[in-house]
N, C-alpha and C positions, 0 to 999 in steps of 0.2 A: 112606138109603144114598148118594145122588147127595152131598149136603151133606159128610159123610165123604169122600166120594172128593175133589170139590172143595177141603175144607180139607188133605188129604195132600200133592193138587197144590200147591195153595200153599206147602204149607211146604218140600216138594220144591224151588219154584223158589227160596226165599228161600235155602236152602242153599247151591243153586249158583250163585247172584248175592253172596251172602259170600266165594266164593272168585275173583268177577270183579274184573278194575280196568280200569283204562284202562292202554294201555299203547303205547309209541311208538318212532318210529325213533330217536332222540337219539342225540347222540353222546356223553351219558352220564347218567345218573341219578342224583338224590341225593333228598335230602327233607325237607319244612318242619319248622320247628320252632313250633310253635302253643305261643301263652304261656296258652290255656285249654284246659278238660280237653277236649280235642276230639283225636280219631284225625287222624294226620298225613298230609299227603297227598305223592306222588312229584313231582320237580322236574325237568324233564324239557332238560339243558341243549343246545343244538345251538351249534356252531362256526359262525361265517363260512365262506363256498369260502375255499382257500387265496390265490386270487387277488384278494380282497377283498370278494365279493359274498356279501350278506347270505343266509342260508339258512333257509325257514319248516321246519314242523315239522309232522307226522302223525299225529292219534290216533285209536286203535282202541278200541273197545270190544265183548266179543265173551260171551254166554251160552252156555255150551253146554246141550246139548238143551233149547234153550226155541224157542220159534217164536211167530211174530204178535208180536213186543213192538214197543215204540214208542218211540225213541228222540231226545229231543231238546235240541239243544246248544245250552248258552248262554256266552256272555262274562263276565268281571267286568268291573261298572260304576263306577270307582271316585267317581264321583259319588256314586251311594247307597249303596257298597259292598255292594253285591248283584249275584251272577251272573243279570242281569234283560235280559243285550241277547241276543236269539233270534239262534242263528247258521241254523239250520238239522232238519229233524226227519224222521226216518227211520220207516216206515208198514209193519209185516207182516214185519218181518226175525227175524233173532236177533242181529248185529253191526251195525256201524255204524262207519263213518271220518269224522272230517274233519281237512280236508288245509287246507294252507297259513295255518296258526297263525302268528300272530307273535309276540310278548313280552306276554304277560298269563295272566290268570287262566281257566281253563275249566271246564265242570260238562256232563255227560248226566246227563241223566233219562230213567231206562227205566220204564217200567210195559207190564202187563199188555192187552191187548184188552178182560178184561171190567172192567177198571179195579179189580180187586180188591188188588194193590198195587202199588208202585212205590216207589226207588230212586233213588240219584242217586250220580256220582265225581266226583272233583273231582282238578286236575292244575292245575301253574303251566308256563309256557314260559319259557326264559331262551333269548334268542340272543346269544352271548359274540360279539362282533368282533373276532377274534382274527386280525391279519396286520399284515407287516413291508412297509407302506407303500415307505421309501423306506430306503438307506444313501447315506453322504454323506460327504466328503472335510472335515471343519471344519479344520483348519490343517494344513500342510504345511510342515515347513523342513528345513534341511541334516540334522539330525538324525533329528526325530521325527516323526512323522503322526498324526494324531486325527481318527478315524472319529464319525458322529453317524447313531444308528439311528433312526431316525421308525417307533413302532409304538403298535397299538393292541389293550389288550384290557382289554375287559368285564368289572372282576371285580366287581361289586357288582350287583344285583337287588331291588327293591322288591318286595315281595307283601304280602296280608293277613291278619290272621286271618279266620279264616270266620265265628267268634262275636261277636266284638268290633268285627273292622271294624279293630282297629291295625294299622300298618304297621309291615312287619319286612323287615329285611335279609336278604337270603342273599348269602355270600360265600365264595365255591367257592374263591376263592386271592386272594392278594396280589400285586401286579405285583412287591415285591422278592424272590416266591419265583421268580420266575421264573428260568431257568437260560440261560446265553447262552455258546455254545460257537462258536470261532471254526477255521477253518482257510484258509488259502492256499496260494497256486500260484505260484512257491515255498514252500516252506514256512519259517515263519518264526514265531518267537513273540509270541503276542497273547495278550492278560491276557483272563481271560472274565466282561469286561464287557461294557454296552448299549454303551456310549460309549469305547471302548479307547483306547489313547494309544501306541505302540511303535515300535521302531528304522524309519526311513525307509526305503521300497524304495527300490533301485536300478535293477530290471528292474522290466519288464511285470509283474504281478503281479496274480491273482484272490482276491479275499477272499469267503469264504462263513460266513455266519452262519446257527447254528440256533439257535432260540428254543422252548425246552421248559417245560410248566407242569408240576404235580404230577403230573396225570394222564398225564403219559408222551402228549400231544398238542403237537405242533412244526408251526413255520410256518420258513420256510427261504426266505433270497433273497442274492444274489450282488450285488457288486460288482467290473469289470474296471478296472483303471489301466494304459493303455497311453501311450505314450512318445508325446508332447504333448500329452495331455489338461492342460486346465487350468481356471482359473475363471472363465474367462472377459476377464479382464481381461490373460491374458501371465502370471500366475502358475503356473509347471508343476505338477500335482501330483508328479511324477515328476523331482525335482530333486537328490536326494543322489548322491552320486559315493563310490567305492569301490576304494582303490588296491589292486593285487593285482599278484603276480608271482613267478615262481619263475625258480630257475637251471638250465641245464641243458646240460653239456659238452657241446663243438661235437663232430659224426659221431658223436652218440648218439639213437636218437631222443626226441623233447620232449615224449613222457609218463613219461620216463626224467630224473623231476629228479635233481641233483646237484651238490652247489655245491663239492668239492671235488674235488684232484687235485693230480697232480705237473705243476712247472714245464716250459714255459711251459704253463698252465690256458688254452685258450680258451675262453670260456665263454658261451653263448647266453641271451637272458633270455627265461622265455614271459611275456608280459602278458597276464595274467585280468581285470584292471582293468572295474570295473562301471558304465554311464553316463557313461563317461571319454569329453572331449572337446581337451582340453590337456595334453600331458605334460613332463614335465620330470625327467631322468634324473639323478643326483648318484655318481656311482665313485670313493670315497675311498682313501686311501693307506691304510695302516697304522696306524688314528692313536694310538693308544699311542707310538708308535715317532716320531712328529712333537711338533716344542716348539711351544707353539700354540696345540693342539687340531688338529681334522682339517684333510687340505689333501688337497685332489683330485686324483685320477692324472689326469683328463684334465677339460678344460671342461665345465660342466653340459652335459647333451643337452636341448635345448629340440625337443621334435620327437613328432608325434604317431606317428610311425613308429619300431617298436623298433628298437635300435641292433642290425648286423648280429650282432657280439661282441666281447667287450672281453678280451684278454688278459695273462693276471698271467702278471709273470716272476718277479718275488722271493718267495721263500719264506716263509713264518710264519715267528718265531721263536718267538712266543708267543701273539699275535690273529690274528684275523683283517680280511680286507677287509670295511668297510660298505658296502653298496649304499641306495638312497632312491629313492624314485618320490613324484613331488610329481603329483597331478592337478586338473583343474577340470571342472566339470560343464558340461550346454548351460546356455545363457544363459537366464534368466528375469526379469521384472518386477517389481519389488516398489518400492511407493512413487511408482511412475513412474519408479524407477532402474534398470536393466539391472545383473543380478548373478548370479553363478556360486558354487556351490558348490565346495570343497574338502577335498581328502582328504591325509595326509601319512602314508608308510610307508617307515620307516626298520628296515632287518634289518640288528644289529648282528654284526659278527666271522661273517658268513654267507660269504664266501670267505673258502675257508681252501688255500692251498697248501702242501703238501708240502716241507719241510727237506730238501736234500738228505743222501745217504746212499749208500752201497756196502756189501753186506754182508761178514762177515768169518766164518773158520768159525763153524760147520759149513756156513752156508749155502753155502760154495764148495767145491765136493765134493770128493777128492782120489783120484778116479778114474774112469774111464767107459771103456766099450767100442762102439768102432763097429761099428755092424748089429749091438748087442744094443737090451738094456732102456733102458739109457740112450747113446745113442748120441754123444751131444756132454758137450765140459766146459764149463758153463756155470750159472750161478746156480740153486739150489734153487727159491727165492723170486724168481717169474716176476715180483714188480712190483721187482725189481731192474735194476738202481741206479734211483732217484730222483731228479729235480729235478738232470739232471747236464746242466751246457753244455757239457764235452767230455770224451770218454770213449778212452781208449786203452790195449788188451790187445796184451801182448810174451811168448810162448814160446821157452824155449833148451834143448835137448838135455842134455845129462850132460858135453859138451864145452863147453859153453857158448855153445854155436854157435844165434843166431836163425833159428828152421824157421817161426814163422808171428807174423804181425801183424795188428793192427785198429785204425780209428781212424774215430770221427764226431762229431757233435757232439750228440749227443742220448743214447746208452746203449744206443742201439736192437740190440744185440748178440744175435744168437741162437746163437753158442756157437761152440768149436772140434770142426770133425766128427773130427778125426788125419790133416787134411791137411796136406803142408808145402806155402811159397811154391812153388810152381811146380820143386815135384823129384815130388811124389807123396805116397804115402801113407807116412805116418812108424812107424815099426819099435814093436814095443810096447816099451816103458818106463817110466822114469821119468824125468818131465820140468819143468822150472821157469817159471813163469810170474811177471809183476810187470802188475799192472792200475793204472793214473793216472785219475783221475777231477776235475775240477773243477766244482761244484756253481751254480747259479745265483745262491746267496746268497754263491759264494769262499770257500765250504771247498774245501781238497783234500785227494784219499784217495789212498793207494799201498798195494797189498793185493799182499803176496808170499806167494810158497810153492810147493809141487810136486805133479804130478798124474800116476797111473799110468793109463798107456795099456795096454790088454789089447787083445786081438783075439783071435778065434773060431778057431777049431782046425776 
């Protein structure tokens, strides 16, 4: 009877020791490939810290309801290719850990107290060195920049068979599957490569790179380029220059671009220019309208200071004014020669002024009533007259008799209210008007006709 009960126990333990393994922290699992007919055993891979330091590994090994077993671990020796070097042996437990594995082969052995049987698992360690050492500035010119990643990882692993003793690879990835995802601050486009190659900054600018394998496991590290870093030698990395500029009518404000208008156009320029250290301003004529080619309305602007405003007085006829901003970068080293970067932005037919003009009906009403809706007689179309260098309105009664005049030199006319010169307020009627206008470009307009005065009852 004892013998029976003995052999039930035993088979009892051998059951739930078929459903034990060893099993670990890793940061991921895979498993061998044994080229003889032998069960395969778990590959237990851990990462580097992100910070570069090497990380060991933890195995457990656990019976449930067994008690007193004995557990003890060995190494693989690849000398004799036998798991023969004793790490350590556990007395009276049911589980058993050991900590701080490093990259090799392992094996526990359980057996029983009364030594009736015993068992053995068997597990491989991989430690991947997985981190982005260094990034690095490799060439910089006016153009382009090219970054160089220094990293390291682990993709290949030596182990054995357990029957044979042959050496077999494990290869959890290829370093070309690796994925290389770039962003900066500014933001700017990088190709997602190790090694990228892309348009030169101008400003300060942070590059972050994240490096992803299959397993959706990234190592992540930054590089800052700040405005005189260099290589040492006087070479900036931060050497491209960036001309920029918009227009923008003077007594408007100068997030209010606009490059056109009626004569005389004074016009403001905002400079956005990037790493700009030299400027150089160019204000051309109309150059269509020049035998030539272009010829400048005023001397180039050599001046790091924006020009206050440049004002056009002739009108388009058909182009517009070019503007130019030539820039140069800070100075930097190369060769042992002192040398500057440059940028050239030319916006063609970008001022455009206004032809002059005076409207003609409808837009000049032929009637209005003071202290109603429309209280004055004066143009529909508020951006009336245009581009006019002298502007003169004459009103004559039914007698032909002049009751009111205007005259300036701009247009700036805001209407006739139905007062006359210096008698009073003029009788309702009908009345004749003749407007003169001469234009910045020397047209002239003369716009006749008559206008009925009502008044309120």
């Amino acid at each position: 009877m004892q013998r029976k009960l003995l052999l039930i126990l035993i088979m009892l333990v051998q059951c739930l020791v078929t459903f034990a393994q060893i099993t670990a922290d890793a940061d991921r699992v895979d498993s061998t490939a044994y080229t003889s007919n032998i069960a395969n055993d778990p590959i237990f891979v851990y990462y580097s810290d992100p910070r570069g330091f090497s990380t060991t590994g933890t195995l457990s090994v656990s019976i449930a309801d067994s008690l007193n077993l004995t557990f003890t671990w060995f190494r693989f020796n690849e000398q004799t290719k036998a798991f023969d070097i004793v790490l350590k042996k556990d007395v009276g437990v049911r589980n058993s850990t050991k900590g701080e594995c490093t990259q090799n082969g392992y094996m526990v052995k359980v057996e029983n107290a009364a030594g009736t049987w015993d068992t053995a698992f068997y597990a491989w360690v991989f430690q991947n060195e997985f981190n982005i050492s260094a990034i690095s500035v490799y060439q910089s010119t006016c153009e382009q920049m090219s970054l160089r990643t220094q990293l390291a990882y682990d993709e290949e692993f030596e182990y054995f068979d357990r029957m044979t003793g042959e050496p077999l690879i494990y290869c959890g990835d290829k370093i070309n599957r690796l994925k290389y995802s770039w962003e900066s601050s500014p933001e700017s486009n990088i190709p997602s490569d190790r090694n990228p190659s892309f348009d030169a900054p101008t400003v300060p600018t942070i590059y972050r790179l994240t490096v992803e394998d299959k397993y959706q496991v990234s190592r992540t590290k930054k590089l800052e380029i700040d405005v005189g870093d260099d290589d040492g030698n006087g070479d900036l990395y931060l050497k491209a220059v960036k001309a920029k500029f918009v227009a923008s009518r003077a007594y408007v404000p100068q997030n209010e671009s606009d490059s056109s208008g009626q004569a005389p156009l004074r016009v403001q320029f905002v400079d956005s220019s990037e790493n700009a250290y030299d400027y150089c301003w160019y204000f051309y004529q109309q150059p269509r309208l020049q035998r030539g080619g272009d010829s400048l309305l005023i001397p180039p602007v050599l001046t790091q200071i924006i020009p206050d405003s440049i004002t056009y007085f002739r009108p388009n006829i058909q182009y517009g004014y070019n503007v130019a901003l030539a820039v140069k970068g800070p100075v930097y080293v190369e060769n042992g020669m002192e040398q500057q970067c440059e940028d050239y932005l030319l916006k063609e037919e970008y001022i455009n002024v206004d032809t002059s003009f005076v409207s003609r009906k409808p837009d000049i009403p032929n009637a209005f009533t003071p202290g109603g809706n429309n209280p004055r007689f004066t143009f529909k179309d508020e951006s009336m007259p245009r581009s006019i260098k002298h502007f003169k309105v004459k009103i004559y009664n039914r007698w032909g008799n002049k009751i009111y005049s205007y005259e300036d030199g701009s247009g700036d006319w805001e209407g006739w209210d139905g007062k006359t010169d210096g008698i009073g307020e003029a009788p309702a009627g009908v009345y004749y008007y003749t407007i003169y206008a001469e234009g910045w470009d020397g047209q002239e307009f003369r716009r006749d006709g008559y206008v009925h005065l009502f008044r309120k009852k």
